[in-house]
C-alpha positions in Angstrom: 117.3 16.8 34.6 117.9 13.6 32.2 119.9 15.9 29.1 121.7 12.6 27.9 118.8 12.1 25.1 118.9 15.6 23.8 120.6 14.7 20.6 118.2 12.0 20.3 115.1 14.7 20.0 117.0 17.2 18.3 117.8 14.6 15.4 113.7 14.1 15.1 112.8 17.5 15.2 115.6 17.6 12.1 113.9 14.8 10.4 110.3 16.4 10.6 109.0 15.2 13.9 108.6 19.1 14.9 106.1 17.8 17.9 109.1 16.7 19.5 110.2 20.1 20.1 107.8 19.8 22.9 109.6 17.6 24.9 112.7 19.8 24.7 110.4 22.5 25.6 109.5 21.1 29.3 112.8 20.0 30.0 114.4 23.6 30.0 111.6 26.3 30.1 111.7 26.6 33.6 115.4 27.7 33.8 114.9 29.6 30.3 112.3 31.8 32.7 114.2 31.7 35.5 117.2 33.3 33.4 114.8 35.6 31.9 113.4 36.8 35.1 117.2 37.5 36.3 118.3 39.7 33.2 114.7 41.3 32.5 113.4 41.7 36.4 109.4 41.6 35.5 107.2 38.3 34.9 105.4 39.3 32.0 108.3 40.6 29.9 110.5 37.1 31.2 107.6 35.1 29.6 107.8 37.0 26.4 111.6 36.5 26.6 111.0 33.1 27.1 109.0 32.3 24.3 111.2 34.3 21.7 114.0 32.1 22.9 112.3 29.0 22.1 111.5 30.3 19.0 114.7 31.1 18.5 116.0 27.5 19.3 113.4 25.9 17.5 114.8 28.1 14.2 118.2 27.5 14.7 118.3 24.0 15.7 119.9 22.7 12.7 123.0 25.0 13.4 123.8 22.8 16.8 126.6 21.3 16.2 126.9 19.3 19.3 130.3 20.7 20.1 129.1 22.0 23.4 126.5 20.6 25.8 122.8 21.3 24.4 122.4 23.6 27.8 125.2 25.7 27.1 123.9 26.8 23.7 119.9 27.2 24.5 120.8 29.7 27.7 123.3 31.3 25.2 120.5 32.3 23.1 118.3 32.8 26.2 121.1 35.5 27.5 121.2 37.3 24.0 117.7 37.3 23.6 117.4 38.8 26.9 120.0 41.3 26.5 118.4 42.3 22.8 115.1 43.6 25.6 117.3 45.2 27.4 119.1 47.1 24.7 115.8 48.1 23.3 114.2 49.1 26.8 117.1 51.0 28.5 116.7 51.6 31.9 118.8 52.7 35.0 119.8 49.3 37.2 120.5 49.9 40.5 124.3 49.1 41.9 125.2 47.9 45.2 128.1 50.2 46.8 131.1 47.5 47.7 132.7 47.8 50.5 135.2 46.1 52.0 134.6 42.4 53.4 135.8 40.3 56.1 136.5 37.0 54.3 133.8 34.8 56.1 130.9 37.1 54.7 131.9 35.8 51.2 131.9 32.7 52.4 128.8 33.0 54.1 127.1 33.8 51.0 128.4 30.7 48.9 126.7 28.5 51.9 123.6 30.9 51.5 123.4 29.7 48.1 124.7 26.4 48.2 122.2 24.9 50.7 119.6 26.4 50.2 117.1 23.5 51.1 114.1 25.3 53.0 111.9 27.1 50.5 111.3 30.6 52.8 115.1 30.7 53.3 115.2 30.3 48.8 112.8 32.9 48.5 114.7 35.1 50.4 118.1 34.6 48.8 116.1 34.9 45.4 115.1 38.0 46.9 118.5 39.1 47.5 119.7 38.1 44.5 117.2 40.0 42.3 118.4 43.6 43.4 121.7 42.6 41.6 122.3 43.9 37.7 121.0 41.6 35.2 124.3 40.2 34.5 125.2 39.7 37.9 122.0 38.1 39.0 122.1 35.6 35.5 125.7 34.8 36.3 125.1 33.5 39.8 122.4 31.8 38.8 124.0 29.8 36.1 126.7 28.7 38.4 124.6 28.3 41.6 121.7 26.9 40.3 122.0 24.9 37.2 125.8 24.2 38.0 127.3 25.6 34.8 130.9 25.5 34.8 133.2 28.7 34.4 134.0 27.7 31.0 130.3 27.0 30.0 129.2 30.5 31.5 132.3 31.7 28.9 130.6 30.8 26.5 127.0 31.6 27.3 128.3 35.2 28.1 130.9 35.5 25.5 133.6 36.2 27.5 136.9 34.8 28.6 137.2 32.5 31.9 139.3 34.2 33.6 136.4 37.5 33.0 133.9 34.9 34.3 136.2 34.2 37.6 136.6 37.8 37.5 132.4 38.7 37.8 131.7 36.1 39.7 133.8 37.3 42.5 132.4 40.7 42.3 128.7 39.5 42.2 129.1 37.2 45.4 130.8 40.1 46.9 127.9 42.3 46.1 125.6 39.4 46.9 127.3 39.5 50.2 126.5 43.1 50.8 123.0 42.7 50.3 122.8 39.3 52.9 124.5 41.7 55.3 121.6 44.1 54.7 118.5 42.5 54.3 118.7 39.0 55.9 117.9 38.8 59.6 120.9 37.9 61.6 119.5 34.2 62.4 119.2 33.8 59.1 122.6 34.7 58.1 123.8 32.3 61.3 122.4 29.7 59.3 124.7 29.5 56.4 127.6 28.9 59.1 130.8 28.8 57.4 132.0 25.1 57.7 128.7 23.3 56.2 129.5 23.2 52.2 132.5 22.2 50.4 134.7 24.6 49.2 133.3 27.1 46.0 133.8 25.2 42.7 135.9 28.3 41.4 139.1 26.6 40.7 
């Protein structure tokens, strides 16, 4: 995803050429809904989210101040605009019991979601990764999957880094639980341990 020009179509939107909104539109309305569809768990409502974020970012464009990456300020609004659903719709979230685990499993699940090349094997972690809370399941997939960097998910989330580091060990560990349970055993063998670079928690 080319975000180099962002600035570029922000500044026309500014100037009057709203149509160029459009372009911003297609380059991140995938990953708006798939952050949508972590925090809100249903299609239907993830569109609606969706669209009330763009809004949101089409109304609030001139208050971008370019002092953080264009990304990091959309899924901001994405992640409040989500959470403003859930707030409104309470509803009981189901939490994975953690217990203790062997090292490698951990491990096992950052190659699960690190490679993640073959499209059944995707599904399934997606699977997986969907019976985590709506924080949990946003949070891995900002740093798994659009490569957001701790401090970045600080500030989508509004929290510290070292909170971030702090999350994102407990969601792979949960994660990790829910491998355990629902993934076949060959598919776990897959992810074996040594394929993937070390996590990019630092």
């Amino acid at each position: 995803m080319d975000k180099v020009n962002d600035q570029y179509y922000i500044n026309r939107i500014l100037l009057g050429e709203t149509n160029m909104f459009a372009v911003l539109v297609d380059r991140y309305k995938d990953l708006i809904f798939t952050l949508a569809i972590k925090m809100v768990k249903n299609r239907e409502i993830a569109e609606e989210v969706s669209q009330d974020t763009f809004i949101k970012i089409f109304n609030s464009l001139n208050k971008f101040k370019g002092d953080s990456k264009f990304s990091t300020w959309i899924y901001k609004i994405a992640y409040n605009t989500s959470l403003d659903y859930l707030k409104k719709n309470k509803k009981d979230e189901s939490n994975v019991v953690i217990d203790e685990l062997k090292g490698y499993l951990v491990k096992t699940t950052d190659n699960a979601l690190s490679i993640l090349e073959d499209q059944e094997r995707k599904q399934d972690i997606q699977n997986c990764l969907n019976l985590l809370s709506s924080e949990e399941s946003f949070l891995l997939t900002l740093f798994y999957f659009d490569d957001q960097s701790l401090n970045e998910i600080g500030k989508i989330m509004d929290i510290s880094v070292n909170n971030v580091k702090i999350k994102l060990f407990r969601s792979r560990k949960k994660l990790a639980v829910i491998l355990k349970e629902k993934l076949e055993p060959d598919t776990l063998n897959y992810y074996d341990i040594g394929k993937i670079p070390k996590t990019k928690i630092k």
